[in-house]
C-alpha positions as CSV (number, residue, x, y, z in Angstrom):
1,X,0.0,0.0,0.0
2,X,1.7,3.5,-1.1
3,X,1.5,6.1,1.2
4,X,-0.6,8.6,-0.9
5,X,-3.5,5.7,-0.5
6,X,-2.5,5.1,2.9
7,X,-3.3,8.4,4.2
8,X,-6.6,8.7,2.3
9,X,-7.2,4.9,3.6
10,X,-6.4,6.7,7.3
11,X,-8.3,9.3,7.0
12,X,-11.3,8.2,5.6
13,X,-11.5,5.6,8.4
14,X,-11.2,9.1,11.1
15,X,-14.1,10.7,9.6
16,X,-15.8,7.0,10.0
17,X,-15.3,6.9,13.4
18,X,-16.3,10.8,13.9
19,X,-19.3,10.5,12.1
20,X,-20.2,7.4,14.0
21,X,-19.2,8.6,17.3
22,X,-21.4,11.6,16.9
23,X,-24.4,10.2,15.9
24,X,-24.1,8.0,19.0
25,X,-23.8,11.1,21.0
26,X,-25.7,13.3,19.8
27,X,-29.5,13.6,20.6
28,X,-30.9,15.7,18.1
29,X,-32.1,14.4,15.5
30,X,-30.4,16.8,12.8
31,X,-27.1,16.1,14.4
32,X,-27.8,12.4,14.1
33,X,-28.6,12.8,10.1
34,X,-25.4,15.2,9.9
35,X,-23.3,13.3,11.7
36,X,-24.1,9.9,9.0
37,X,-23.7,11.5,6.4
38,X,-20.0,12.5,7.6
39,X,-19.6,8.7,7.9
40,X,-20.6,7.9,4.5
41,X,-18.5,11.0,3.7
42,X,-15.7,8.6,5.3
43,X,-17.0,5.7,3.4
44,X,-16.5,7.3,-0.2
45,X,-12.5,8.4,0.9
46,X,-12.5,4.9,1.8
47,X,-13.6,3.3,-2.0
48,X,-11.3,6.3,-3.5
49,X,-8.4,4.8,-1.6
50,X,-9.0,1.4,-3.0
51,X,-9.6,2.7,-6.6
52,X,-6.1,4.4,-6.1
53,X,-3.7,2.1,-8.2
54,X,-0.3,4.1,-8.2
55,X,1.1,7.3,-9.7
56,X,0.3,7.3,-13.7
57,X,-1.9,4.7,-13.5
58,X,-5.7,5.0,-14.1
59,X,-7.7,4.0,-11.1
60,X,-10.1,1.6,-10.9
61,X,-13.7,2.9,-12.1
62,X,-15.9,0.4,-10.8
63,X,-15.5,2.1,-6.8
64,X,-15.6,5.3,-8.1
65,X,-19.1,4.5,-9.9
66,X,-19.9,3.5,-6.9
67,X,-18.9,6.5,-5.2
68,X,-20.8,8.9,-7.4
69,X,-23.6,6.4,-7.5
70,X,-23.7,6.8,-3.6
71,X,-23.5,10.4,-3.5
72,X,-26.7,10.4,-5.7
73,X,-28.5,8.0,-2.7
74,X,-26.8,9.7,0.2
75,X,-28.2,13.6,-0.8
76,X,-31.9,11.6,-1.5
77,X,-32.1,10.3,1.5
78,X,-30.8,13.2,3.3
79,X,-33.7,15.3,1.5
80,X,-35.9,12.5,2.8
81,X,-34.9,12.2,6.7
82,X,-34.9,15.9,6.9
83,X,-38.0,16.5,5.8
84,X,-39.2,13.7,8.3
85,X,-37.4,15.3,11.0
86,X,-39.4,18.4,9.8
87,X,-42.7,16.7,9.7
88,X,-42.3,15.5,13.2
89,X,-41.0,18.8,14.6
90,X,-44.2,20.6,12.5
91,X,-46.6,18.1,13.8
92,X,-45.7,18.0,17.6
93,X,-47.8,20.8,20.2
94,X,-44.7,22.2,21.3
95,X,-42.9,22.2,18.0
96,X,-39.4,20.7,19.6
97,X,-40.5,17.2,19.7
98,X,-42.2,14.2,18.4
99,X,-45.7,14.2,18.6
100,X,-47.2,12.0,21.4
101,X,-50.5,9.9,21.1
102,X,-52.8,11.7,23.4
103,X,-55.5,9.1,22.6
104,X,-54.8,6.3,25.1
């Protein structure tokens, strides 16, 4: 492994761990859908590191298909959780929570 791909190898596998570590921390659940996408933001560094095949050499195109393929997928469902997150936040009474089942 050369050391250009080690670092973005290294790195990406950081901003894994950050992402992760936050959305386990975090309680909001903005922070939570911000904090995954840094993840998968860690997990695309990750598949350009592996399509890295040396200086002057073309790098593999199936992982960066993939890549762009799952950038396409991550900003959907971002779109989608945060407009869930704003759906619950709109339809709760206080407007900073969940709606509760007042029915039982």
């Amino acid at each position: 492994m050369e050391t250009t791909q080690l670092i973005y190898a290294v790195t990406g596998a950081l901003i894994i761990g950050l992402g992760l570590s936050a959305a386990l921390r975090d309680e909001p659940l903005l922070a939570r859908i911000i904090a995954i996408n840094i993840a998968g933001v860690g997990v695309f560094l990750l598949f350009v590191a592996i399509a890295y095949r040396g200086f002057g050499q073309t790098a593999d195109p199936i992982p960066h298909a993939l890549v762009l393929t799952g950038i396409v997928v991550a900003v959907a469902a971002s779109g989608l959780a945060i407009a869930i997150n704003r759906r619950l936040h709109h339809d709760s009474p206080s407007g900073d929570g969940p709606a509760e089942d007042s029915s039982a």
